[in-house]
C-alpha positions as CSV (number, residue, x, y, z in Angstrom):
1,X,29.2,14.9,-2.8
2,X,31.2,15.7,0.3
3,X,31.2,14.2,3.3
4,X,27.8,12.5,4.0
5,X,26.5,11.5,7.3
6,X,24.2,9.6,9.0
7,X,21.7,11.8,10.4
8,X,19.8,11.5,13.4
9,X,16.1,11.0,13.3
10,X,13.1,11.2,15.8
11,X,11.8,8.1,16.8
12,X,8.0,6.8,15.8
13,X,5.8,3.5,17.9
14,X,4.7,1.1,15.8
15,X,3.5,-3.2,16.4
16,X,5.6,-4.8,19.1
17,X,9.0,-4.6,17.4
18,X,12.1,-5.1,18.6
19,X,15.0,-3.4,17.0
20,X,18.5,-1.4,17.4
21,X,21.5,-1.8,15.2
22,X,19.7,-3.8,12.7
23,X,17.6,-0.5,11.5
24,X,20.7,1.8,11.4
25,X,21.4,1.2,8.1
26,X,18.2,2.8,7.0
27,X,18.7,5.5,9.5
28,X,20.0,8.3,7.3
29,X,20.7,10.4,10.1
30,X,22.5,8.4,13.5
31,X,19.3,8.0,15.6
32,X,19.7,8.2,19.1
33,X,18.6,5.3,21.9
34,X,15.0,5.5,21.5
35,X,12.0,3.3,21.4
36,X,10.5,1.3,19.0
37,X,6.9,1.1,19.1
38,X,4.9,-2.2,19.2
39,X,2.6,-2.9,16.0
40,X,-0.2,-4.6,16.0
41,X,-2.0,-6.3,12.6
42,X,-4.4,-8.1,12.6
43,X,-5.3,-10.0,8.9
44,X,-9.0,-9.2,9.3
45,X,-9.7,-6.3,11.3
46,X,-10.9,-3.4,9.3
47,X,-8.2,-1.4,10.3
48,X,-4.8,-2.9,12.4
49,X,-3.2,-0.3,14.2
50,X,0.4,0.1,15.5
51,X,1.0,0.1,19.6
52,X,3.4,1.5,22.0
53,X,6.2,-1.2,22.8
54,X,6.2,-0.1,26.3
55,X,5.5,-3.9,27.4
56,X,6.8,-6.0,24.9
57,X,9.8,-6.4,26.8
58,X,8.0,-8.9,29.6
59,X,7.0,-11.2,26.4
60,X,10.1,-11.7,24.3
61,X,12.0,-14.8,24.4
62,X,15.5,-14.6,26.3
63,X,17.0,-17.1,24.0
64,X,17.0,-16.6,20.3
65,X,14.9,-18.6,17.7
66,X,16.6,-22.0,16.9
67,X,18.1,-22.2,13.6
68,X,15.3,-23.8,11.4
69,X,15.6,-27.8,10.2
70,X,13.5,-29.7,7.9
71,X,12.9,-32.1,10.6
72,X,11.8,-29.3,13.0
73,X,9.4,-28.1,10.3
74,X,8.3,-30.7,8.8
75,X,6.3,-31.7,12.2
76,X,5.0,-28.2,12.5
77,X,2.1,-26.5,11.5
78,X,1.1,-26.9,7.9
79,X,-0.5,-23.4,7.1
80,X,0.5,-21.8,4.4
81,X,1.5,-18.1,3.6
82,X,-1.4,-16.9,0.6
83,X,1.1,-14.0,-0.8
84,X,-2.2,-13.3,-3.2
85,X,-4.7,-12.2,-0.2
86,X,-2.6,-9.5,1.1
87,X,-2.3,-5.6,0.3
88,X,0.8,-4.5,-1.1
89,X,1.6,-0.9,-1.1
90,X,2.2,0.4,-4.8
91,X,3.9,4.0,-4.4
92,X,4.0,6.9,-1.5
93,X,1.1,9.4,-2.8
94,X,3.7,12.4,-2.8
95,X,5.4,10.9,-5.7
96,X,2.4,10.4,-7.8
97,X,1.7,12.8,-10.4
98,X,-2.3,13.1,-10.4
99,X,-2.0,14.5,-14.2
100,X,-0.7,11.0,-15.9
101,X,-0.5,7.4,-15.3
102,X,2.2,5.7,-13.6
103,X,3.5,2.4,-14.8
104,X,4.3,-0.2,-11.6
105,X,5.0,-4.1,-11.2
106,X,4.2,-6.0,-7.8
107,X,4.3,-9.6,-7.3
108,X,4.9,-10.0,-10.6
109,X,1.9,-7.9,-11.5
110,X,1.8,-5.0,-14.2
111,X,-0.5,-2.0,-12.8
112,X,-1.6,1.4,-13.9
113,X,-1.9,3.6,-11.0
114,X,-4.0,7.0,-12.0
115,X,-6.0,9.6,-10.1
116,X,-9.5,9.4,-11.2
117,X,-10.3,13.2,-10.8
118,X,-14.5,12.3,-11.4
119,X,-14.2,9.8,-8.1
120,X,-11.6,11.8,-6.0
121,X,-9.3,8.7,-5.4
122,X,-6.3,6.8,-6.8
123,X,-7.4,3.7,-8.9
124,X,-5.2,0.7,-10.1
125,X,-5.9,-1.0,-13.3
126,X,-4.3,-3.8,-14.8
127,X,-1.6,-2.4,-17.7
128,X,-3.3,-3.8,-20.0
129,X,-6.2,-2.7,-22.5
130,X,-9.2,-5.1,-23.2
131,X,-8.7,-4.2,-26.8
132,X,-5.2,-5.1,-28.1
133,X,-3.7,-5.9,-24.8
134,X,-1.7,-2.3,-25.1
135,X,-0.2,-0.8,-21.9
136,X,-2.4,1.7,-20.3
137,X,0.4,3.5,-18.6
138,X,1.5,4.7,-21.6
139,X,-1.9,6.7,-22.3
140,X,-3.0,9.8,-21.0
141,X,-6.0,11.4,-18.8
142,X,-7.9,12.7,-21.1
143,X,-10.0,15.9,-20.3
144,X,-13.0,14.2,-18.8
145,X,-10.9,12.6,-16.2
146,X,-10.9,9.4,-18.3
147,X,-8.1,7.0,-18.6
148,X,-7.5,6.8,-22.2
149,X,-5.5,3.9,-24.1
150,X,-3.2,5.7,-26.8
151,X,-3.3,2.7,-29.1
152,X,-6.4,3.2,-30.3
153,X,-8.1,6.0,-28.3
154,X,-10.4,3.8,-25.8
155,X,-11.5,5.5,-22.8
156,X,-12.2,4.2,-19.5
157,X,-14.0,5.6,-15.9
158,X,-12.9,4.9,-12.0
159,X,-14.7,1.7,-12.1
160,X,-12.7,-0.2,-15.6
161,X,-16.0,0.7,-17.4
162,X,-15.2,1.5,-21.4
163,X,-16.8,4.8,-21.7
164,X,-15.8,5.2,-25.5
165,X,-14.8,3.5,-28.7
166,X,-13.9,5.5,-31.3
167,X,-13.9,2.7,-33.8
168,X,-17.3,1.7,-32.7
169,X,-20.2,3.4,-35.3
170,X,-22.4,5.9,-33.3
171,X,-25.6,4.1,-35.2
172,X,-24.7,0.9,-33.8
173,X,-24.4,-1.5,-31.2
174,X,-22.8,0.0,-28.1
175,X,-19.8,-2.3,-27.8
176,X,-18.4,-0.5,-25.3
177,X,-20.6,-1.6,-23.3
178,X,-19.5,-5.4,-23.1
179,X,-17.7,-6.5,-20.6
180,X,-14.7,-7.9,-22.1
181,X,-14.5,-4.2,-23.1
182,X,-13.5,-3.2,-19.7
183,X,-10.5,-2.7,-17.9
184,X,-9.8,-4.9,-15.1
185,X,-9.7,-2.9,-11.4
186,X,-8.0,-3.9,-8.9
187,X,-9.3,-2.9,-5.2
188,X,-7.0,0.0,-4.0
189,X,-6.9,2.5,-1.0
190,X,-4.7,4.6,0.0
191,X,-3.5,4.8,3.9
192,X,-0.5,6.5,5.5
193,X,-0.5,8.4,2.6
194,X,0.5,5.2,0.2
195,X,-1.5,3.6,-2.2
196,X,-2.4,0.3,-1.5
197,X,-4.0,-2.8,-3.8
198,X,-4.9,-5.8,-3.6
199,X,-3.8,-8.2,-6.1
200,X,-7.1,-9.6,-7.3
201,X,-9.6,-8.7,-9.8
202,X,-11.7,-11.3,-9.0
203,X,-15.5,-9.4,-8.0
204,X,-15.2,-11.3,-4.3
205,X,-12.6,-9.0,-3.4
206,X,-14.4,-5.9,-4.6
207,X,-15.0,-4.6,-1.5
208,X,-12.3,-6.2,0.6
209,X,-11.1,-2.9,2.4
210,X,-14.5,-3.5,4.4
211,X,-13.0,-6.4,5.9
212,X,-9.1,-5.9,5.6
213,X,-7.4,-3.2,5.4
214,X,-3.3,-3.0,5.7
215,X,-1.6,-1.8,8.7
216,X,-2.2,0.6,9.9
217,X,0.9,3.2,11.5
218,X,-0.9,6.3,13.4
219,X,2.9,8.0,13.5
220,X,2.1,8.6,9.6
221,X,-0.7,10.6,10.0
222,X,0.2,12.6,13.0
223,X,1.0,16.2,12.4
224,X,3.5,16.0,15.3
225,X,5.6,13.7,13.6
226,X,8.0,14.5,10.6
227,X,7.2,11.6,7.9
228,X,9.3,12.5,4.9
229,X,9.0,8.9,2.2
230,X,11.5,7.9,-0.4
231,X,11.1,4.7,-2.3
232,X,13.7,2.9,-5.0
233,X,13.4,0.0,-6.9
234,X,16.0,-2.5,-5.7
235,X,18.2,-4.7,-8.2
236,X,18.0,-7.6,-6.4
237,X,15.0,-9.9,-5.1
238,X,12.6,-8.9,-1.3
239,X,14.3,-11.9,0.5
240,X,17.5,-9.9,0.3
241,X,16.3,-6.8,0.8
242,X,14.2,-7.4,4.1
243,X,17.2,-9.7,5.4
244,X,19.9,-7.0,4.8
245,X,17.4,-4.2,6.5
246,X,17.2,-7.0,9.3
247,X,21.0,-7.4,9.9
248,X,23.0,-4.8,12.6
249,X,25.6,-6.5,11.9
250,X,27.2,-5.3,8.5
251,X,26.7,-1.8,9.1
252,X,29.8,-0.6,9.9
253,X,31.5,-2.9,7.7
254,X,29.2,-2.0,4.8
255,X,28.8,1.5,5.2
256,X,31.8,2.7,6.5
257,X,32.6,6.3,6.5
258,X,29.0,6.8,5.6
259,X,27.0,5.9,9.1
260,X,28.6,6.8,12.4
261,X,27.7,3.6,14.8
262,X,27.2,4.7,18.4
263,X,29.2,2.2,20.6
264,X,29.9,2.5,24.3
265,X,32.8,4.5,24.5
266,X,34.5,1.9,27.2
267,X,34.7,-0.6,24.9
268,X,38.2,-1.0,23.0
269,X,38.0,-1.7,18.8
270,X,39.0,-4.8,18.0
271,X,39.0,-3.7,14.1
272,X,38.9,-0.1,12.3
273,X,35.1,-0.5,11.8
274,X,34.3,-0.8,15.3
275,X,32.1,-4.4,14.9
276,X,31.0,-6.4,18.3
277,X,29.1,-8.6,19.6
278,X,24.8,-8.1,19.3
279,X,22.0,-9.6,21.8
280,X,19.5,-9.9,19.9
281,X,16.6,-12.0,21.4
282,X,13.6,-12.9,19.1
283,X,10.0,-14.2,20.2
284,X,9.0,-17.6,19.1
285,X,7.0,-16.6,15.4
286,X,4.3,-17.7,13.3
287,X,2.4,-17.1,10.4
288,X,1.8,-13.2,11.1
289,X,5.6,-12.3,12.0
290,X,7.8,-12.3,14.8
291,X,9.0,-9.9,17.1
292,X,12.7,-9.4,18.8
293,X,13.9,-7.7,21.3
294,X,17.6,-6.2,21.3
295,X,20.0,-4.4,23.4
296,X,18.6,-1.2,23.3
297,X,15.3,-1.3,21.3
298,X,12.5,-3.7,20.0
299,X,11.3,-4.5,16.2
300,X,8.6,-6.3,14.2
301,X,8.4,-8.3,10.9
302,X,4.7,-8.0,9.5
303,X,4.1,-9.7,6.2
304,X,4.7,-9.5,3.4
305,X,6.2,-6.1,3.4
306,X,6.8,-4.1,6.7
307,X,9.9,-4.2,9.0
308,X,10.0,-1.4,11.4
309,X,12.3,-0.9,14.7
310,X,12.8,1.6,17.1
311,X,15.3,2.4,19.8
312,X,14.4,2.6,23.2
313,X,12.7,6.0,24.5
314,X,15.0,9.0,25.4
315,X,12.7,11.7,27.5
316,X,13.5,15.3,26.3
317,X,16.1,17.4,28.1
318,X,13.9,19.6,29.3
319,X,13.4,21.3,33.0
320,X,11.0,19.1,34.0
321,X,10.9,17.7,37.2
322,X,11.4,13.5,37.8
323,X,8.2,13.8,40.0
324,X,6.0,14.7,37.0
325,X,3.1,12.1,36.7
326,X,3.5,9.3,34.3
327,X,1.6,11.0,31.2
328,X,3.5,14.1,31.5
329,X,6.7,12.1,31.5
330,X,5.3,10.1,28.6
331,X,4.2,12.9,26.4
332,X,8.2,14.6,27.0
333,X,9.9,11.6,25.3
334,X,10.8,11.7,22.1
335,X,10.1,8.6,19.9
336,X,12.0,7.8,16.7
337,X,11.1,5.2,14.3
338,X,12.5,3.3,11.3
339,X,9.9,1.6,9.1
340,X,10.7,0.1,5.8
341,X,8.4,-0.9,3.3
342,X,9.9,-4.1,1.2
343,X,8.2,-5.2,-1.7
344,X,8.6,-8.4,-4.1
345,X,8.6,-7.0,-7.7
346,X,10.2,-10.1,-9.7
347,X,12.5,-12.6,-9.3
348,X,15.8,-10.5,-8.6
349,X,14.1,-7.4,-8.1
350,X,12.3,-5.6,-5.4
351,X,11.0,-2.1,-4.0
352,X,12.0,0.0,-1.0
353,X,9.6,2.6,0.4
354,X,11.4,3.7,3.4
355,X,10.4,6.7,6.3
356,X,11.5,7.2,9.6
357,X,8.9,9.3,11.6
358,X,9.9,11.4,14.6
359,X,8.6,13.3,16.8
360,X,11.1,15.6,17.4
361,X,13.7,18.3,15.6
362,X,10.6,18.1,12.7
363,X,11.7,21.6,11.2
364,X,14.9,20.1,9.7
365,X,12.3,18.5,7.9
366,X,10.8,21.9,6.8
367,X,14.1,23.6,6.2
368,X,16.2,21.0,4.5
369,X,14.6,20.2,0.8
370,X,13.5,16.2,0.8
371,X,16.1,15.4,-2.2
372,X,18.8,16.2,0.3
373,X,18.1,13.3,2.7
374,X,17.6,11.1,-0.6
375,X,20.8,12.2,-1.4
376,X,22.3,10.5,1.5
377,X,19.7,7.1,1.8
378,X,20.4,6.5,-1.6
379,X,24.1,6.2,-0.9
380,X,23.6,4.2,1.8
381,X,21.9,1.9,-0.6
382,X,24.3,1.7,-3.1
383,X,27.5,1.1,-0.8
384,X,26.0,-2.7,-0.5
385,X,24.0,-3.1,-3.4
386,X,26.9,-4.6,-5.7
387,X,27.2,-7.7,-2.9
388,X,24.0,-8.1,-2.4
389,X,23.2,-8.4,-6.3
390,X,25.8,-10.8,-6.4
391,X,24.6,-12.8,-3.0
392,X,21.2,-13.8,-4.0
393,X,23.0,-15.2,-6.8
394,X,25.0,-17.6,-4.9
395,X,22.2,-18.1,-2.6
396,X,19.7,-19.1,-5.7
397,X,22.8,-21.7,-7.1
398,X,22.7,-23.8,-3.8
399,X,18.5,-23.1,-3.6
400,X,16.5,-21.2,-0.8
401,X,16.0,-24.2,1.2
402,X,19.2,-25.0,1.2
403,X,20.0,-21.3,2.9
404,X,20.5,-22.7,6.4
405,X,22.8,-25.5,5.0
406,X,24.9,-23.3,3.1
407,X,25.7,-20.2,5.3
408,X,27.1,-20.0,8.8
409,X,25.3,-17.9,11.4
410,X,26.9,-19.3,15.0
411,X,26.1,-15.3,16.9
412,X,23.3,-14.1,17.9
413,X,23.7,-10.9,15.4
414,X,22.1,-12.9,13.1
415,X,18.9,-13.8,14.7
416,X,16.5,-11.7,12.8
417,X,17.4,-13.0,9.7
418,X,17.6,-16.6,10.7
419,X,13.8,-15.8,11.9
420,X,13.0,-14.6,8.9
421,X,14.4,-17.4,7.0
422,X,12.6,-20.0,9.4
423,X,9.3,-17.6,8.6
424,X,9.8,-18.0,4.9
425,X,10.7,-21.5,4.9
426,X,7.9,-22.5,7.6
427,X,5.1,-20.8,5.8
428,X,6.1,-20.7,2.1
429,X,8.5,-23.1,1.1
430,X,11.2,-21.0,1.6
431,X,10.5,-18.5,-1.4
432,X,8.3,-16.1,-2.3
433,X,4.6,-18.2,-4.3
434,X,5.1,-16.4,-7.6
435,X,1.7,-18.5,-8.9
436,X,4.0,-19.9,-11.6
437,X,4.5,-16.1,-12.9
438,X,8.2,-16.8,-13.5
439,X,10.7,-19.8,-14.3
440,X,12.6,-19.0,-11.6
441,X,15.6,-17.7,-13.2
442,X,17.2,-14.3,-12.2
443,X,17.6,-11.5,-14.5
444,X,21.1,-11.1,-15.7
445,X,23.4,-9.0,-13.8
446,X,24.0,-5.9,-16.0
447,X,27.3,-3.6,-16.2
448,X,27.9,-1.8,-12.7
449,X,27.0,1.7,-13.7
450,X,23.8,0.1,-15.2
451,X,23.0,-2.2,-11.8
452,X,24.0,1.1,-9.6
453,X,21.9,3.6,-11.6
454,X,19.8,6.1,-9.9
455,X,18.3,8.0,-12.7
456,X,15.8,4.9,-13.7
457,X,15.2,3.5,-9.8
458,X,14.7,6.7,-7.6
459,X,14.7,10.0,-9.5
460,X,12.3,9.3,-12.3
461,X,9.7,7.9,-9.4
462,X,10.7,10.7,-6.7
463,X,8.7,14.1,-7.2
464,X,11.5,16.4,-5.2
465,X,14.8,14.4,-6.7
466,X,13.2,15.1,-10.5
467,X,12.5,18.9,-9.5
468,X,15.8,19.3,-8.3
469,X,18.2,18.1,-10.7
470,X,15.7,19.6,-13.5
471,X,16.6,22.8,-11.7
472,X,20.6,22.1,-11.3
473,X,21.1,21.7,-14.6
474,X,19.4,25.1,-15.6
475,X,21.9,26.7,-13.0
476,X,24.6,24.5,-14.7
477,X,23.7,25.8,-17.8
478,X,23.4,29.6,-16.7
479,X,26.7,29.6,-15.1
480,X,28.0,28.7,-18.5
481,X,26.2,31.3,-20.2
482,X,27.3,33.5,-17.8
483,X,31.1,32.6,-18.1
484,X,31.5,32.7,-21.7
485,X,29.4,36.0,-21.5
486,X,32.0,37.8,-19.3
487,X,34.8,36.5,-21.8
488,X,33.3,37.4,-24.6
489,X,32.4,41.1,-23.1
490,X,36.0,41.6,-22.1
491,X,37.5,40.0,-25.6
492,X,34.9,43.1,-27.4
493,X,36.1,46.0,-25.0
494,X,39.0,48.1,-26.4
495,X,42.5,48.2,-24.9
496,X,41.9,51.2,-22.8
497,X,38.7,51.7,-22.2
498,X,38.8,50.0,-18.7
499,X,41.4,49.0,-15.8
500,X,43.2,46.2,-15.8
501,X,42.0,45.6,-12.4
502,X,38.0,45.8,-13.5
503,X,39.7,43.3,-16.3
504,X,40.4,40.9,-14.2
505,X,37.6,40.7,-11.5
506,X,36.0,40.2,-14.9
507,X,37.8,37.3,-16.2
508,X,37.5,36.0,-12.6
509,X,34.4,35.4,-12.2
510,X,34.0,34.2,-15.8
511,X,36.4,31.2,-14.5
512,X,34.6,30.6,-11.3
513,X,31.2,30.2,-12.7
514,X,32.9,27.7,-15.5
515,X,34.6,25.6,-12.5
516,X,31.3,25.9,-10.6
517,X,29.4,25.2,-13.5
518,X,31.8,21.4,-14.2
519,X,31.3,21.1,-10.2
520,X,27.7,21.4,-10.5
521,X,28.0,18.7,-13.5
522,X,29.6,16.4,-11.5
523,X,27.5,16.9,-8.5
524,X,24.3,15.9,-10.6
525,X,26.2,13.1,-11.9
526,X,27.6,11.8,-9.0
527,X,24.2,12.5,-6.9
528,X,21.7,11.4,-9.0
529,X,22.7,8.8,-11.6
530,X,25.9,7.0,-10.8
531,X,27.8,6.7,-7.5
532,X,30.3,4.1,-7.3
533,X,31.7,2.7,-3.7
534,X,34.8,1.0,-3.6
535,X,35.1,-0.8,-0.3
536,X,38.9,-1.8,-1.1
537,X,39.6,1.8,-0.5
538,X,37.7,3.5,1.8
């Protein structure tokens, strides 16, 4: 891959947020100062919507959050976090194939996620047939829309009903109509064009979406607003994820040579990369999230899953006059947001569904194919996901609540992820409530190539990345047809029966498409199953 960049993107409102540097490790492309919209969720409103951070400003804190101490906490409020009464986004819709069922874990949970053609709507099952306890993912839709478990051939509707036994004599009792022969449903929805469920089967929560639904980001639906997702499964657990996503800081260290940083151009480097000093300001926080405020931009924490910032508003260069009114000038500035979706798989292992909406330059959107930015995010992941792998390790040896103990955060850089360990160890011990799912052990850490692999955690769940490198290697292989074609024809003509010139124009091109086609090879390789970073030597 050459030279990758960050690239710029539009900027997107969302809760009251507060963000800057933090988010510019998600940005693929080197936002601009813009704004970062305010959102608002509430946990039972039917449907929480996102404002304009045009007035958080007046309500952040100027000093940041303390760091947390048991004593401080222990004479606090007692609620407590339920991680089980909460929607949790299970895939972007754009990456679901309607024609089979996809295979997902969250919070510990193993789903099926189908389309259920006969009810026009995603459904999520539990992985797991009443019959032998068989994997439904690994069945098929059968041609009545049904969601069939290829163990033994059982066949279930939209609602977890068994619709068909083969087993079962036609003559005699209808078994499959039981109810420990049906599949168990879990309440689903889709929004922002991501599927959502709620991680209960229990018949209370059957029609929860009547009562709760999850935020809600109106960016995502707008049609002036580019909204391109991508989503990866993450090697290591959510509280590293959302407390790298929250951290400025180690951006240019990090991802050197890969992000630009945008730093006032008076100020002199004081190291290659560039780093400095970060005001970042965040509002006192409770059980719903906090907020901060930061030098040029605002963002939110909303649990359990969504982070989002955006840099301050930048109005459009445009020929309009400064005396316009204020909703002209409002609708001429361009917003930009970054909103990352972080979800707790497993112990040691997480999901990122990221998408940074703008509202400007959305035809590079149109022009350039989706697997291109990937391309570029997904490095951006990998050049920190060896550390961080690593990290939580060292960080489960001492114990989360020993986090604030252990590690050393004296600048103000650090104050969203202090805030989010205070959240964490306010509200839920200072871990995630696995309901006794796990032991608490990590998975192992696995060779590098295996814990950096792209193949398994993006391109088999990303619809454009698996369309485009099934369509590289057919070019890689036609460019090697091609070459040995043109040897071969020139090896079978006789000595004089054309110029030497013609000849060699032949025997040319024969060795450029070979070279292109072992470019090519690498490319794929490189791109979309193993790209090492070496920070010793960039």
């Amino acid at each position: 891959m050459a030279t990758l960049r960050a690239v710029s993107f539009p900027s997107i409102h969302l809760p009251t947020i507060s963000a800057t540097p933090p988010f510019e490790k998600s940005m693929l492309f080197n936002p601009p100062d813009r704004q970062l919209t305010s959102l608002s969720l509430s946990s039972c409103r039917s449907k929480p919507k996102i404002k304009l951070l045009s007035t958080i400003s007046s309500t952040v804190s100027t000093e940041p959050i303390d760091p947390p101490t048991p004593e401080a906490e222990s004479s606090g409020e007692k609620e407590k976090f339920d991680w089980y009464s909460q929607w949790y986004p299970v895939a972007p819709v754009c990456d679901l194939d309607k024609r089979v069922p996809h295979a997902k874990r969250v919070m510990g949970l193993d789903v099926v996620v189908w389309w259920d053609r006969n009810e026009g709507k995603w459904q999520v099952f539990d992985d797991s047939c009443p019959h032998r306890l068989a994997p439904l993912s690994e069945g098929r839709i059968d041609q009545w829309g049904r969601l069939q478990c290829v163990y033994h051939g059982w066949c279930f509707d939209g609602a977890g009903n068994c619709k068909f036994i083969p087993q079962a004599p036609p003559d005699g009792a209808p078994v499959y109509s039981f109810k420990k022969a049906c599949a168990a449903v879990y309440p689903s929805i889709v929004q922002n064009n991501i599927v959502w469920f709620w991680p209960s089967t229990e018949p209370r929560y059957k029609d929860i979406m009547m009562k709760q639904k999850p935020p809600y980001i109106p960016e995502l639906d707008d049609p002036s607003y580019s909204r391109l997702m991508g989503n990866r499964d993450i090697p290591y657990g959510y509280e590293v994820l959302i407390e790298n996503l929250m951290d400025p800081a180690h951006v240019p260290y990090a991802h050197y040579k890969i992000m630009r940083v945008p730093r006032p151009k008076s100020r002199v480097k004081a190291d290659r990369e560039g780093g400095r000093p970060m005001e970042i300001n965040v509002q006192t926080l409770d059980i719903n999230g906090f907020v901060a405020k930061q030098e040029n931009g605002h963002s939110k924490f909303i649990p359990p899953c969504i982070f989002f910032a955006s840099p301050d508003l930048i109005p459009d260069q445009g020929n309009g006059s400064a005396s316009s009114g204020s909703v002209k000038k409002e609708q001429s500035q361009r917003r930009f947001l970054l909103i990352f979706i972080c979800i707790p798989v497993s112990p040691g292992k997480s999901r990122l569904i990221w998408t940074f909406p703008r509202n400007f330059a959305v035809w590079i959107d149109r022009v350039v194919p989706r697997w291109m930015f990937h391309i570029g995010q997904n490095l951006i992941l990998d050049s920190d996901l060896y550390l961080l792998h690593l990290e939580e390790r060292k960080i489960h040896e001492i114990g989360p609540s020993n986090w604030q103990k252990a590690c050393f955060v004296p600048t103000k850089s650090d104050a969203l992820v202090i805030a989010f360990r205070k959240w964490l160890r306010k509200y839920s011990g200072g871990q995630i409530d696995w309901a006794a799912k796990f032991d608490g052990a990590l998975p192992p850490t696995p060779p590098r190539e295996q814990l950096m692999d792209r193949y398994w955690s993006h391109v088999v769940n990303c619809s454009s990345c698996r369309v485009a490198i099934k369509g590289l290697k057919v070019l890689e292989v036609v460019l090697q047809v091609i070459s040995v074609a043109l040897i071969g024809i020139v090896a079978a003509i006789k000595q004089n029966m054309v110029s030497t010139i013609a000849k060699t124009t032949v025997v040319s091109v024969a060795v450029l498409c070979f070279a292109a086609s072992r470019w090519l090879s690498h490319f794929i390789y490189k791109n979309f199953y193993f790209h090492d970073y070496n920070h010793a030597f960039v």
